[in-house]
C-alpha positions, 0 to 999 in steps of 0.5 A, spaced: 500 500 500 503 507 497 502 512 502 499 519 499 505 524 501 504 532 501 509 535 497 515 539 499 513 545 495 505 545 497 507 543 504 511 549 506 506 553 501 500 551 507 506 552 512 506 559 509 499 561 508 498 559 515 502 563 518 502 569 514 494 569 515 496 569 523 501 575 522 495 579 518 489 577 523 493 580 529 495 587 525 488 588 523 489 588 516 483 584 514 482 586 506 488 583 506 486 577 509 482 576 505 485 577 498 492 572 500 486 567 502 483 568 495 490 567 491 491 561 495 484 558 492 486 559 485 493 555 487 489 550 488 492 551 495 486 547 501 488 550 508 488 544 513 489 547 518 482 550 522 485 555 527 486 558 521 479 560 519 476 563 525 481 570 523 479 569 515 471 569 518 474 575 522 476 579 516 470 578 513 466 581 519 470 588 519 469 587 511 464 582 506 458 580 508 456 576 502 464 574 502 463 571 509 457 567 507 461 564 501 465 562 507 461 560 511 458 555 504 465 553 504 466 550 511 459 546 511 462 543 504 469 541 506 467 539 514 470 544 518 464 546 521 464 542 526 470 544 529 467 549 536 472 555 535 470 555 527 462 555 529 463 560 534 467 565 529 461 564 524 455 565 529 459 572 532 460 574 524 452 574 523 451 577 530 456 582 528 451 584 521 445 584 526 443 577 522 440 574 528 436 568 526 442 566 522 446 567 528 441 563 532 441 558 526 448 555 527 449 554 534 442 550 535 446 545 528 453 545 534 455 539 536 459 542 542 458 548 544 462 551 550 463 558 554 464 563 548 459 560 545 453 561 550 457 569 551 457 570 542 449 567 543 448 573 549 452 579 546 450 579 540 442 580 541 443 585 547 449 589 542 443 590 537 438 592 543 434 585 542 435 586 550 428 582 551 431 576 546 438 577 549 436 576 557 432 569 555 439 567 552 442 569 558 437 565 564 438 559 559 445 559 559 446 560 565 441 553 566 446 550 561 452 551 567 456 557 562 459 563 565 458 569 562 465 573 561 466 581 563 463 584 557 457 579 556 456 581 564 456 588 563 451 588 557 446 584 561 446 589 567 446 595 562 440 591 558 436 590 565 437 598 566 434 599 559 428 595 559 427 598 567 427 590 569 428 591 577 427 585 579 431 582 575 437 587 576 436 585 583 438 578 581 443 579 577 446 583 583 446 577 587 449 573 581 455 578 581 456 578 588 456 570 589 460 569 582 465 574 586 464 579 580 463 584 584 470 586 584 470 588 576 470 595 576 466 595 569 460 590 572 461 595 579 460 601 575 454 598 571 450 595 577 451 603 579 449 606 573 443 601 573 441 603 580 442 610 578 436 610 574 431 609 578 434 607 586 439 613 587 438 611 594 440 603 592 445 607 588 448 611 594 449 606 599 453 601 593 457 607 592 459 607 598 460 600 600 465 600 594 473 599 596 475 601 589 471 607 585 474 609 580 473 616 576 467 613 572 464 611 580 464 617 582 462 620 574 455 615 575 453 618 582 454 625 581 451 625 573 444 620 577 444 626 583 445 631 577 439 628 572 435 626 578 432 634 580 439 633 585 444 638 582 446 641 589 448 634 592 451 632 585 457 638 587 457 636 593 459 629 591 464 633 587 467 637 592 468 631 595 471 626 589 476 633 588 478 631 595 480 624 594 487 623 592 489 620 585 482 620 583 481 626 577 474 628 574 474 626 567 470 629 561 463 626 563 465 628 569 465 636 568 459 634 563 455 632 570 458 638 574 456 643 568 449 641 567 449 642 576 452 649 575 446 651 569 440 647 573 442 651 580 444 657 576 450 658 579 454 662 575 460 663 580 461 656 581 460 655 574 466 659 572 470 656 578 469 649 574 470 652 567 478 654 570 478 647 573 477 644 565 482 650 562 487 647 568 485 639 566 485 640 558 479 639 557 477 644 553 478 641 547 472 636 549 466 637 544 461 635 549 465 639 556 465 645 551 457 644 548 456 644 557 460 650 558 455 654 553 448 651 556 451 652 563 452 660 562 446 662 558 441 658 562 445 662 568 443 668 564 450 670 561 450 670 554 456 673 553 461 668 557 457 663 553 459 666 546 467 666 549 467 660 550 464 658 544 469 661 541 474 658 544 472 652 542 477 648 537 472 644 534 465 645 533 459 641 531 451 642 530 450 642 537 454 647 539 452 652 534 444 650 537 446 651 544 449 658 542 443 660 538 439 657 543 442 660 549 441 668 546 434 667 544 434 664 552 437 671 554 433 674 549 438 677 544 434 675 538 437 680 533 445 675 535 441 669 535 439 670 528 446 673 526 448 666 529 444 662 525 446 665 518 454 664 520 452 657 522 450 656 514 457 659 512 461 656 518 459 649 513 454 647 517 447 645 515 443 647 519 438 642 522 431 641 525 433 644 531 436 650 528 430 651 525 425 650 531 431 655 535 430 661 529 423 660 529 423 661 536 426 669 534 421 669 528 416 669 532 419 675 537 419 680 532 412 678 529 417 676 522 410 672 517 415 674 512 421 670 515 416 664 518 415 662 511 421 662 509 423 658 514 417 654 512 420 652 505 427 650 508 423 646 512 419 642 505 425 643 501 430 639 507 424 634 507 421 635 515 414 635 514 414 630 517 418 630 524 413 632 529 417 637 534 419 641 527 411 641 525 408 643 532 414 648 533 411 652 527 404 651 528 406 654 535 410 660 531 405 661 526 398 661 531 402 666 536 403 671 530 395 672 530 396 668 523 392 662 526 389 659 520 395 658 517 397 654 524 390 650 523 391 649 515 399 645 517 395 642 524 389 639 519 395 637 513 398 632 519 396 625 518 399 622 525 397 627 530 401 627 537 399 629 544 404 636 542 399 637 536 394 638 539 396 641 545 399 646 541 393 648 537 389 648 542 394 654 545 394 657 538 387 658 538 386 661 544 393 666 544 389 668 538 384 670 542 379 664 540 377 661 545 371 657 543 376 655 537 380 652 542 375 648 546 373 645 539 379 643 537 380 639 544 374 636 543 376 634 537 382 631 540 377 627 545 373 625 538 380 622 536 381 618 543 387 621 543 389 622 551 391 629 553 396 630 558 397 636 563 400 640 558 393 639 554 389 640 560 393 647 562 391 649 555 384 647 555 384 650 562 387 657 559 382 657 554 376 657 558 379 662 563 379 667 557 372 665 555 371 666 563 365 662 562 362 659 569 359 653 566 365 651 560 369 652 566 366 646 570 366 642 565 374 643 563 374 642 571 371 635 571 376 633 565 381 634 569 378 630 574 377 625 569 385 625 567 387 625 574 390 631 573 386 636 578 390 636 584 396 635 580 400 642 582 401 646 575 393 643 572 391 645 580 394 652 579 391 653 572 384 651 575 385 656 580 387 661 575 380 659 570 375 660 576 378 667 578 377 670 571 371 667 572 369 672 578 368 665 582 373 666 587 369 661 592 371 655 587 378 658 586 379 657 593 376 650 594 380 648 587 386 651 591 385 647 597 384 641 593 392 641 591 396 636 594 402 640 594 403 647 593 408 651 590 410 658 591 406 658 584 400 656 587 400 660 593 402 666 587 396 665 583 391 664 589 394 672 592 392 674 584 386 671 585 383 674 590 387 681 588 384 681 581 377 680 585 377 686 589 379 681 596 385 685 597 385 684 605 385 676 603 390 675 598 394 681 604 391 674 610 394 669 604 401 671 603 403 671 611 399 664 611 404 662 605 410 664 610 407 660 615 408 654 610 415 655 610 415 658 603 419 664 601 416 670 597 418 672 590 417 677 585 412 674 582 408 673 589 410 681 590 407 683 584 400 679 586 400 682 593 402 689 591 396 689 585 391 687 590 393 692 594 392 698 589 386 695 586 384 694 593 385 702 595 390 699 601 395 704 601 398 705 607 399 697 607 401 697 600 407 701 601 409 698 607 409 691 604 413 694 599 419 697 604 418 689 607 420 686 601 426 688 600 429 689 607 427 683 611 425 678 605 431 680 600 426 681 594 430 683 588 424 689 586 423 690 579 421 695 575 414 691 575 413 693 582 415 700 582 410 701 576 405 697 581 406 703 587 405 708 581 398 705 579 397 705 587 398 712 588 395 714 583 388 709 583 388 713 590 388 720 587 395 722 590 398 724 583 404 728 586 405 722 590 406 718 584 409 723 580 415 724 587 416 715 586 418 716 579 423 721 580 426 718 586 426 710 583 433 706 583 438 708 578 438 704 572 431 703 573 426 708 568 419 709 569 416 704 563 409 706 559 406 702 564 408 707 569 407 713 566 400 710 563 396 708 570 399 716 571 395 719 565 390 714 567 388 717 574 390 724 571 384 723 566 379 720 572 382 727 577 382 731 571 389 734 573 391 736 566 398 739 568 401 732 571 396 728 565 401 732 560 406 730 562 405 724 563 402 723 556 408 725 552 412 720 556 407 714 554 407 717 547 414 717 547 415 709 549 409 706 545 408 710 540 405 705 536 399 703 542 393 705 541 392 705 549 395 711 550 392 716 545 385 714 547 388 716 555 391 722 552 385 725 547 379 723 553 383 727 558 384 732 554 377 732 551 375 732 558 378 738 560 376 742 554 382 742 551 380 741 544 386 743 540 390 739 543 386 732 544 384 734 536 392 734 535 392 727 539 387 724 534 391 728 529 398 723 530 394 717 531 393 718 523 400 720 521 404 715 525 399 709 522 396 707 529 391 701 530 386 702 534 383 696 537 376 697 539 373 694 546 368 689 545 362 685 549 362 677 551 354 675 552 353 668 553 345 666 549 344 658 551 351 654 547 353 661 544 358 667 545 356 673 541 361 678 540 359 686 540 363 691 538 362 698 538 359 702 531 359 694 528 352 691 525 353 685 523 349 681 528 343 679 525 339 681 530 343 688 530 336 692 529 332 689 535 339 689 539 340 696 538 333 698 539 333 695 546 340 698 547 336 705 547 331 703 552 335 700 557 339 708 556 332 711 556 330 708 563 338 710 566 337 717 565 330 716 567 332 713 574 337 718 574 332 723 574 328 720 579 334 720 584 335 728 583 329 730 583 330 726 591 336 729 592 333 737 592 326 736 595 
């Protein structure tokens, strides 16, 4: 019997192969793995040797797909698929093209399967976010006996964390401490970062117990405190983590640090961390450098924000949003507009943020023109179908009075969302058309779309305008129906409703029903009774809110100084006025100074009121709100002098509101000063002024009729006008009858 021998030449050309396919796997040249394996096909040259295959499998994972299959076909017609390692490189292969089935396919055909097995199996589904499918892989793994290695562990945690699966990270938890995992810092971090999510005090008591933090430790509990409504803890968790010797915060420390700073407001301590960044090198950090914007515009400081984007060396999409975004915050519109069309010649394509955030200035300066403009780009970019960038320009076209456009998009809208709806609803009734805003409401109960808070506090909004007792019991009990009355923000909009209403027994009631107030809470029930005449209660209510532990703000000191001034309680209202600021340490604004004018003047003590102005604060300007309740009281006192003076203030500030010509010319009028209250009447012409026109709300059945001086439109105008002309006739009949008792 002849024996088959491998020739010289051949043999040393397998020898060869083998080993240079192994030198090209280990310097990760796989298109060159590829292209050697295929030349030594054409020279007829087999490999026999199957530790070689896993590398070319490898090679295609990182490069051919449908080569990789061809391979796999190849294996199954020589026999080498039934080596283990060959098996487990081809299920890792179709794993890593997210071929799961396939994947799934090969290890259920393994004769032998071992540990690496059951970890591909594992890993594969949970890396393609399959994490239900991937924690069944793992129960039943771990009811075969394998053990999962570090990263497979890591991936499970992180799929419990995703899936908010507990009870099961619970159990997870107890099978790290038993298989003495728990000495791994990556599986520790995990557990904590799943812990974080939902249990920061589960979390803190891990962090504390653990020997070995590291600076991602320390990241995950201060970012937890920090995302969890905790911002003043998660920096003292950082003083703390400085203090510690050989641990030094990383980029995604600063990050979690910076995000604290902005959400407290704290611009000291913000700076105090900028230097601490410059001083580590982690300046250059995209994200720190995108944290460092959001930090100093919602701390109210545009101008370090532009620095340090300036400063920074690169920059992408989200750092010019976050500089746009930041001025509009702080209100500098004109800058954020200029920014936007910097950012289209910096080479950047703007987005679907920038487009929200440039609409956002559109809508500041009332700009119809420039919305449409927007709107095209938006076409052209195709976005018509992201939902936040049709809802914002909804938002945008509704607030700028053009509402029928906002309804014709809001229509145009095949799947519409909570935020759709909530949004129309808001424009409606922003464009004063309350009834329109209760419509579109109903429509959304017709569509069985369930409102949230936000859609509750519109619809609540909505019948506060209309001031409709009975539409606004009915919106009340559509919050009760949600679920939603006794929540804080519904509660206060509930509140709000029945004090414009002129029911302020159910504004009580609806107050007392919240479950937890707030200083906002608080502050609209003080308005309530304020606009309602009740200045001795909402006096009473505020030092009631003390007892409760909160402090007064500005906005508190606002409503208690109007119930004041429309309460005529002088005396009491300048001296919560003094209080305020010396014992509460109320910053007080020009709202306030012009609400003390208001109040002297509805009192009569004009020359008082005139003496405020003069004497307010440096770097605080008496406003037209000021000036105009002045000329307001002028008018009703008939003091001319003063009323003059004030007249051309309030001219002079808002000389395109109708209001202030109106005050000036009855004044005038009033006083027989002709020519001059013809001369008012006079410029109302020559600058192009609007006049809006007052108007009346009468309620007949389920209908709100509409009336407006000199309009005739009505259908029934003639029989209106006729009754009109005798209720006036029995008025000056009365009035008759009451002198003629007065003189006898």
């Amino acid at each position: 019997m002849r024996l088959l021998t491998i020739p010289m030449q051949l043999s040393q050309k397998l020898y060869y192969g083998s080993s240079r396919l192994r030198d090209l796997c280990s310097s990760g040249k796989w298109q060159e793995i590829l292209c050697y394996f295929q030349e030594m096909q054409k020279d007829g040259v087999q490999l026999a040797d199957p530790a070689v295959y896993p590398s070319i499998l490898k090679a295609c994972s990182n490069v051919s797909f449908s080569y990789g299959k061809s391979l796999h076909a190849y294996l199954i017609k020589t026999g080498f698929e039934s080596h283990t390692s060959i098996d487990n490189s081809t299920i890792d292969f179709y794993s890593k093209y997210g071929c799961l089935d396939d994947a799934s396919g090969v290890f259920g055909c393994m004769r032998s399967r071992d540990s690496v097995s059951w970890n591909i199996m594992v890993y594969g589904y949970l890396d393609h976010g399959a994490f239900g499918e991937g924690l069944w892989w793992f129960k039943k793994a771990r009811r075969a006996g394998f053990e999962p290695n570090n990263s497979t562990l890591v991936l499970v945690i992180q799929a419990c964390r995703s899936m908010g699966a507990k009870k099961e990270g619970q159990t997870l938890h107890g099978y790290v401490i038993n298989g003495g995992f728990l000495a791994i810092n990556s599986v520790q971090n995990s557990l904590l970062s799943m812990y974080v999510d939902g249990e920061m005090d589960s979390a803190r008591k891990m962090f504390d117990e653990m020997l070995d933090r590291d600076v991602v430790s320390w990241s995950v509990v201060i970012g937890g405190y920090v995302h969890g409504g905790k911002a003043q803890v998660g920096l003292q968790m950082f003083l703390k983590m400085s203090s510690e010797v050989g641990t030094e915060p990383d980029g995604v420390t600063m990050v979690g640090v910076l995000k604290a700073c902005a959400d407290l407001g704290d611009v000291t301590m913000g700076s105090l961390v900028h230097g601490l960044v410059i001083r580590r090198g982690l300046d250059n950090d995209l994200f720190v450098g995108n944290s460092l914007i959001d930090m100093y515009s919602k701390c109210s400081n545009a101008d370090s924000a532009f620095n340090a984007f300036k400063e920074m060396p690169q920059r992408n999409n989200v750092s010019w949003n976050s500089i746009i975004y930041g001025f509009i915050l702080n209100e500098q519109h004109l800058e954020a507009l200029s920014l936007f069309y910097c950012m289209g010649k910096d080479g950047f394509e703007t987005d679907e943020v920038s487009l929200v955030n440039v609409l956002q200035t559109c809508k500041h300066f009332v700009d119809p023109l420039r919305f449409k403009s927007v709107h095209c780009v938006m076409i052209r970019r195709g976005y018509e179908s992201n939902e936040m960038v049709m809802n914002s320009l909804i938002d945008a076209y509704a607030k700028c009075s053009l509402v029928e456009h906002a309804r014709k998009l809001f229509n145009g809208i095949k799947r519409r969302d909570v935020v759709a709806w909530s949004t129309m609803i808001s424009g409606f009734t922003h464009g004063g058309r309350p009834g329109d805003a209760i419509a579109v409401f109903q429509e959304m109960q017709q569509a069985e779309e369930k409102p949230n808070a936000v859609t509750i506090i519109n619809l609540l909004e909505a019948c506060s305008v209309l001031a409709q007792f009975k539409k606004s019991k009915w919106a009340h009990a559509v919050a009760v129906r949600q679920g939603l009355a006794t929540e804080v923000a519904v509660g206060t909009a509930i509140v709000d409703m029945y004090s414009k209403c002129g029911e302020i027994e159910a504004s009580r009631r609806a107050f007392d029903q919240i479950l937890e107030k707030n200083i906002i809470s608080w502050s609209a029930m003080i308005a309530a009774y304020g606009i309602n005449g009740l200045a001795y209660e909402a006096l009473a209510l505020h030092d009631e809110m003390k007892l409760h532990g909160l402090k007064p703000n500005a906005v508190t000191t606002l409503n208690v100084l109007s119930a004041c001034s429309h309460g005529g309680l002088v005396k009491e209202g300048l001296s919560f006025f003094d209080s305020m600021a010396q014992d509460h340490g109320v910053e007080l604004g020009l709202e306030h100074y012009s609400c003390i004018v208001d109040m002297l003047s509805r009192a009569g003590k004009l020359n008082s009121a005139m003496d405020f102005i003069k004497k307010m604060p440096e770097g605080l300007e008496a406003g037209a709100n000021a000036w105009g309740a002045l000329l307001s009281a002028c008018r009703s006192y008939g003091n001319g002098k003063l009323g003059s003076e004030a007249a051309s203030h309030v001219l002079e500030l808002e000389p395109l509101n109708s209001t202030g010509y109106l005050l000036a010319s009855g004044m005038y009028a009033a006083g027989r000063f002709w020519a001059d209250a013809a001369n008012v009447r006079k410029l109302v012409k020559e600058r192009g002024v609007k006049v809006v026109a007052g108007y009346s709300l009468v309620h007949v059945g389920n209908t709100c009729c509409k009336f407006v001086a000199g309009d005739y439109s009505h259908s029934q105008a003639g029989d209106i006008r006729s009754m009109v002309e005798f209720l006036h006739s029995c008025m000056k009949m009365e009035k008759r009858i009451d002198l003629g008792v007065t003189e006898w």
